[in-house]
C-alpha positions in Angstrom: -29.1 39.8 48.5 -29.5 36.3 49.0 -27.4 34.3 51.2 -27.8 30.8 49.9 -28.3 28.9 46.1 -31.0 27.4 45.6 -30.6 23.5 45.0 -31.9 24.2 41.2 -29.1 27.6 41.3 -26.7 25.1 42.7 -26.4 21.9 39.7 -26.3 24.6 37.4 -23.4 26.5 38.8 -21.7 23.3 39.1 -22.4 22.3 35.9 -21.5 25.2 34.9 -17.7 24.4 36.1 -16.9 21.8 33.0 -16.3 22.7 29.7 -18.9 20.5 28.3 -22.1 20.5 26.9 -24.2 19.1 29.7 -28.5 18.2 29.3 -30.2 17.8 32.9 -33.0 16.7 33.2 -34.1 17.8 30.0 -37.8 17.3 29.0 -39.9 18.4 26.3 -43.8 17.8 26.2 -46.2 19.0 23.5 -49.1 20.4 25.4 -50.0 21.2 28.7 -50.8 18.9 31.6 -49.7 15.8 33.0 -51.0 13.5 29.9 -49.5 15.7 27.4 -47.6 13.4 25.1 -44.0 13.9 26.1 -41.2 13.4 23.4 -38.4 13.9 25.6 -38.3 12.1 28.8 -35.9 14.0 31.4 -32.9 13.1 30.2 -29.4 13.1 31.4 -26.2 13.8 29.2 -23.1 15.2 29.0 -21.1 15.2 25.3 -17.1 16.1 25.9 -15.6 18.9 24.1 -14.4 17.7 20.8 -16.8 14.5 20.7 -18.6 12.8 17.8 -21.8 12.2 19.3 -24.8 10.0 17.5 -28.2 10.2 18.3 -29.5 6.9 17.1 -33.4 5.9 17.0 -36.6 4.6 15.3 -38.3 7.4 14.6 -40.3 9.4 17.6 -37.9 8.5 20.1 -37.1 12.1 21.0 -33.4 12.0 18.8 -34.3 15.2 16.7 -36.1 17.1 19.5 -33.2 16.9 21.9 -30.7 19.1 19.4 -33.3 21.5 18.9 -33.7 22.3 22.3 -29.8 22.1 22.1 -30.0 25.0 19.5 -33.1 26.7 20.8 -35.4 25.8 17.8 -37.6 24.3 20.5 -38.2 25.4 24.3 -37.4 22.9 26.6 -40.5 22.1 29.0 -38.4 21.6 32.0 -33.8 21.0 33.0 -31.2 22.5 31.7 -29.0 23.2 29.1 -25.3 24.1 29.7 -22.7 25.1 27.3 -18.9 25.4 28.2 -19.4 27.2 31.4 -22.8 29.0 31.1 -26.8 28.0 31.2 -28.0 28.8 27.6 -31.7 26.6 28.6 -33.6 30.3 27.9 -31.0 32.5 25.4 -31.8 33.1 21.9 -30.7 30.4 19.6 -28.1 33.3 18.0 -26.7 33.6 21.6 -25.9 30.0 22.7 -22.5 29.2 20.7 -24.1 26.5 18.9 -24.9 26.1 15.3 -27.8 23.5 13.8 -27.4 21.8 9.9 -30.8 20.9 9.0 -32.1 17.9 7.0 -33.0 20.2 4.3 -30.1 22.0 4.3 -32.4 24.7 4.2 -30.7 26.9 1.9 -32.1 30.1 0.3 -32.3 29.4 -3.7 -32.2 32.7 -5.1 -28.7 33.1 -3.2 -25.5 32.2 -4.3 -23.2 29.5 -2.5 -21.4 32.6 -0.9 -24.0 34.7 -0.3 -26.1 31.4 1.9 -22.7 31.2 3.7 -22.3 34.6 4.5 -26.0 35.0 5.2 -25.9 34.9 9.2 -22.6 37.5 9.4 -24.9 40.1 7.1 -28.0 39.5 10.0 -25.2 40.5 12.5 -24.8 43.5 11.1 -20.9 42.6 9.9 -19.7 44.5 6.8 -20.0 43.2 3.4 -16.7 42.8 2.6 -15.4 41.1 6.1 -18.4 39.3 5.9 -17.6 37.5 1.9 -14.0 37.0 2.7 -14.7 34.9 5.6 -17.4 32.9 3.7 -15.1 32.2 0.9 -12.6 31.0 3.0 -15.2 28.4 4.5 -16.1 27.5 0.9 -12.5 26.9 0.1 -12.1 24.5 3.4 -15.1 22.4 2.2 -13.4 22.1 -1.7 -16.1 25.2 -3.1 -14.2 27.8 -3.4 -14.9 27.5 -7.7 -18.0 27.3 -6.6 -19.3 30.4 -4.8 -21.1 32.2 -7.6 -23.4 28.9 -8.2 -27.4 28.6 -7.0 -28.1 25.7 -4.9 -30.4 24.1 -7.9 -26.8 24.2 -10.0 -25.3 22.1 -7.5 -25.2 18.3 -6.4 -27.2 17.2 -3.4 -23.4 16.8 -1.8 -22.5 20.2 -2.7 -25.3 22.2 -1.3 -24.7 19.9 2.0 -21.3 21.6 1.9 -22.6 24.7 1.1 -24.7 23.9 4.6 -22.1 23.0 6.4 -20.1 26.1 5.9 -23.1 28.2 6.4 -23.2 26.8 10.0 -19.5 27.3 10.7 -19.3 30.5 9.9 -20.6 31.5 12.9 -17.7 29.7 15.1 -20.0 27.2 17.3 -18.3 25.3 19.9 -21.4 22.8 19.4 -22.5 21.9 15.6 -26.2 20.1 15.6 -26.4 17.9 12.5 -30.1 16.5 11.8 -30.1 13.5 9.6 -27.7 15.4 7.1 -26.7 12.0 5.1 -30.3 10.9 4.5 -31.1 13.1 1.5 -27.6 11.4 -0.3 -27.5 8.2 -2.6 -25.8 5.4 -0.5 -22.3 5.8 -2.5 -22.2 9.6 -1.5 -23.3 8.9 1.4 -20.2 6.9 2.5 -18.2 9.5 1.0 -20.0 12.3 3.0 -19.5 10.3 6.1 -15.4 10.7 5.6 -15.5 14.2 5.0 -17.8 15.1 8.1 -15.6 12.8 10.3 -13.0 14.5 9.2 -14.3 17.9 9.2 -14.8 17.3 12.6 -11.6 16.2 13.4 -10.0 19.1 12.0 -11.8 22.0 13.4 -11.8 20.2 17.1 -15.6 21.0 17.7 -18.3 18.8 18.8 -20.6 17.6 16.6 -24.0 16.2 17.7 -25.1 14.0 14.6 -29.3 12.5 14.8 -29.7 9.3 12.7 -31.3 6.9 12.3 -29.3 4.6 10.8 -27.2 2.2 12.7 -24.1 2.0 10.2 -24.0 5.4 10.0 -23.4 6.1 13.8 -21.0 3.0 14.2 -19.2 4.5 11.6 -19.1 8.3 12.7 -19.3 8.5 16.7 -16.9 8.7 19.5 -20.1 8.2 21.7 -23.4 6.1 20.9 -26.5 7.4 22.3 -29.4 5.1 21.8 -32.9 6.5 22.1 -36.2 5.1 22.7 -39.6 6.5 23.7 -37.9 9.9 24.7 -35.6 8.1 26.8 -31.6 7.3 26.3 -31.9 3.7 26.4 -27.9 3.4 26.4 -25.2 5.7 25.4 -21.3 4.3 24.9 -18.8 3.7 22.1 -20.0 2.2 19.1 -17.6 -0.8 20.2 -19.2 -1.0 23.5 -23.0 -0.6 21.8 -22.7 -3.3 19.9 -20.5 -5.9 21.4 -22.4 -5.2 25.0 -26.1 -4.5 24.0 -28.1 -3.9 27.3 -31.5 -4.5 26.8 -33.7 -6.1 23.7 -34.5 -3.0 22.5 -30.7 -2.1 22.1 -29.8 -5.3 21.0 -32.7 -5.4 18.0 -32.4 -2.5 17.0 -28.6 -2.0 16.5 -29.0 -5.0 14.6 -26.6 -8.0 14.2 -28.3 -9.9 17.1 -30.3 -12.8 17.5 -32.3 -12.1 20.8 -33.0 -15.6 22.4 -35.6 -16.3 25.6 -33.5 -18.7 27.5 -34.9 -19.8 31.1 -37.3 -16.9 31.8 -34.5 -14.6 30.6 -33.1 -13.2 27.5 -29.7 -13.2 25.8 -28.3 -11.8 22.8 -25.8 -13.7 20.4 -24.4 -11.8 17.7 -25.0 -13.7 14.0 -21.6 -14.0 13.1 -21.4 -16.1 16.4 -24.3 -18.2 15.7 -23.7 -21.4 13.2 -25.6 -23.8 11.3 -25.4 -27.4 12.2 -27.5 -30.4 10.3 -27.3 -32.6 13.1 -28.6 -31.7 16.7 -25.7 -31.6 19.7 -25.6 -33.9 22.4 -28.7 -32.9 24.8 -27.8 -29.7 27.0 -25.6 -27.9 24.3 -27.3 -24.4 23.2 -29.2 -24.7 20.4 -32.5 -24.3 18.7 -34.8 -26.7 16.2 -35.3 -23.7 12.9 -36.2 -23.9 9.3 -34.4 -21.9 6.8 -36.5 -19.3 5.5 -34.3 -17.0 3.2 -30.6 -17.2 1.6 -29.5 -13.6 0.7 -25.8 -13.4 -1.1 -24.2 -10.4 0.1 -21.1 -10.7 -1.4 -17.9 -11.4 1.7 -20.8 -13.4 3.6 -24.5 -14.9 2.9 -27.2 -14.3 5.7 -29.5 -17.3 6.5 -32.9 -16.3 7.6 -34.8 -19.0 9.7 -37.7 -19.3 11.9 -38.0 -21.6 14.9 -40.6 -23.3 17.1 -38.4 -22.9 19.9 -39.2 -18.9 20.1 -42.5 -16.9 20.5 -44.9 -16.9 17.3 -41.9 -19.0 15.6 -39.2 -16.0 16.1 -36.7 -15.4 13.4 -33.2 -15.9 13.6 -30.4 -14.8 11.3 -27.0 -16.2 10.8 -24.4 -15.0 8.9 -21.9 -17.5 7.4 -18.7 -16.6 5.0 -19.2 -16.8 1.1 -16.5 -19.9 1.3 -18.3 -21.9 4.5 -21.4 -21.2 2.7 -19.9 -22.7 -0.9 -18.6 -25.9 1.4 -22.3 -26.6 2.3 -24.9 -25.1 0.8 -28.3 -24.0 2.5 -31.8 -23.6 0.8 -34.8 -22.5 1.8 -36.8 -24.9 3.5 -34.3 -27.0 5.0 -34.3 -28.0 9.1 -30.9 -27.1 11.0 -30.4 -26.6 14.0 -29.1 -23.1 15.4 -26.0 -23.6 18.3 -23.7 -21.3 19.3 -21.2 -20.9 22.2 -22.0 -20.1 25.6 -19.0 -17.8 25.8 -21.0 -15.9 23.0 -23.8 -15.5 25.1 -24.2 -11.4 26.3 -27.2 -11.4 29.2 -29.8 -8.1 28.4 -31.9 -6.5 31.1 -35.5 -6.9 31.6 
């Protein structure tokens, strides 16, 4: 018997001491040798018991590959994979406590609503009867109890996602692994969806892991922000923190809601509701940029400007958001000169 851990032995063991769902190191490459293209970069993360996590990025950035590993739909390449106590890197996926909601919901069509929830029981071998009253009682905690006898193509896109939903509970995951699960829905759904899986989640205490790739839809959902780019986590936070403190360009771009400004061989962010309109330049030194107004876009509480300036590489666009009644006390059109400005209390520095 061996006397000592190795170091590999010893991370996971203590890893394995928190109740959390911790990713070490985890890398996934598609294809042997070292210039195999690699869509997950060794990444580091742990996700609290009873979080809302978002996995935000353009697509390619490693956001959908990272849950599968989670679930064991992919094999990880290289790190580690723990789950409330234990290593699950190499189990089966029916083995590792968690439970993945696909984009497709991925439901079987010549099943009914109960019979697609009850689907992974009857695999397990668990009678029909125990099996049916357990998947109507998810069907009644996801309003579809009146439902059960239906066929997925006799119910709403919302319905089956319900339907899907259930199906993956049933199995009593401490993780659920959501993968773009709004994106099929029309957008008025789609905000309703958002409620219920928020407070789904609230409800049964269990940590989601929720890939999209739409900014509103994390800001709206998540305890924690992860932001991912090129297989990397580029910054992970609150959605408060994200977006009021972006850290780098690529953070600050593509959360959106930024102008991103080269300012003495560095750049800053300044968030467009920070940034005005002035027809006049300030006195010399003040912030500001010479920019043409390229686009007026009513969106109902606010109108957003879009300009281009000189001032910025291959004349860079700005936006700047001003309230529907500033707007109506001076118009702009397209066209015009201003002159962007802004406050240098408003000014949030981003890494190189």
């Amino acid at each position: 018997m061996r006397a000592t851990m190795s170091l590999r032995e010893q991370r996971v063991a203590t890893m394995a001491a928190k109740p959390d769902l911790v990713l070490h190191q985890l890398t996934k490459r598609y294809g042997e040798g070292p210039g195999a293209p690699m869509a997950v970069d060794h990444i580091d993360r742990t996700s609290r018991a009873g979080d809302y996590c978002c996995l935000l990025g353009p697509a390619g950035c490693g956001k959908t590959s990272t849950p599968r590993m989670t679930a064991g739909h992919e094999a990880a390449s290289d790190g580690d994979i723990v789950l409330g106590g234990r290593n699950i890197t190499n189990l089966e996926a029916s083995a590792r406590g968690t439970a993945m909601m696909f984009q497709s919901y991925a439901l079987f069509p010549h099943l009914s609503a109960l019979d697609n929830v009850a689907f992974s029981l009857k695999m397990r071998g668990v009678d029909k009867a125990t099996r049916q009253a357990k998947a109507q009682d998810l069907l009644q905690r996801v309003s579809l109890g009146h439902l059960a006898a239906r066929k997925p193509a006799e119910m709403s896109g919302g319905q089956q996602q319900r339907v899907a939903l259930a199906r993956a509970l049933i199995t009593e995951p401490r993780v659920l692994l959501l993968d773009e699960p709004l994106s099929a829905l029309d957008p008025f759904l789609r905000i309703k969806m958002r409620a219920e899986l928020k407070g789904w989640q609230k409800s049964l205490g269990m940590t989601f892991i929720h890939v999209t790739h739409s900014q509103e839809e994390a800001m709206a959902l998540a305890d924690q922000v992860v932001v991912m780019n090129a297989g990397r986590i580029e910054q992970q936070g609150s959605p408060h923190e994200i977006f009021n403190a972006p850290r780098t360009e690529f953070v600050a771009r593509f959360i959106g809601g930024h102008n991103v400004i080269p300012l003495q061989n560095h750049k800053v962010a300044v968030r467009i509701d920070k940034t005005r309109l002035a027809r006049v330049a300030k006195p010399a030194g003040a912030p500001q940029l010479p920019a043409t107004v390229t686009g007026v876009e009513y969106q109902g509480t606010y109108v957003l400007l879009t300009l281009r300036s000189p001032a910025l590489p291959d004349d860079g666009e700005l936006n700047v958001m001003l309230g529907e009644a500033a707007f109506d006390a001076d118009r702009w059109q397209a066209g015009e000169t201003a002159h962007v400005c802004w406050d240098e209390a408003d000014v949030h520095g981003l890494a190189a």
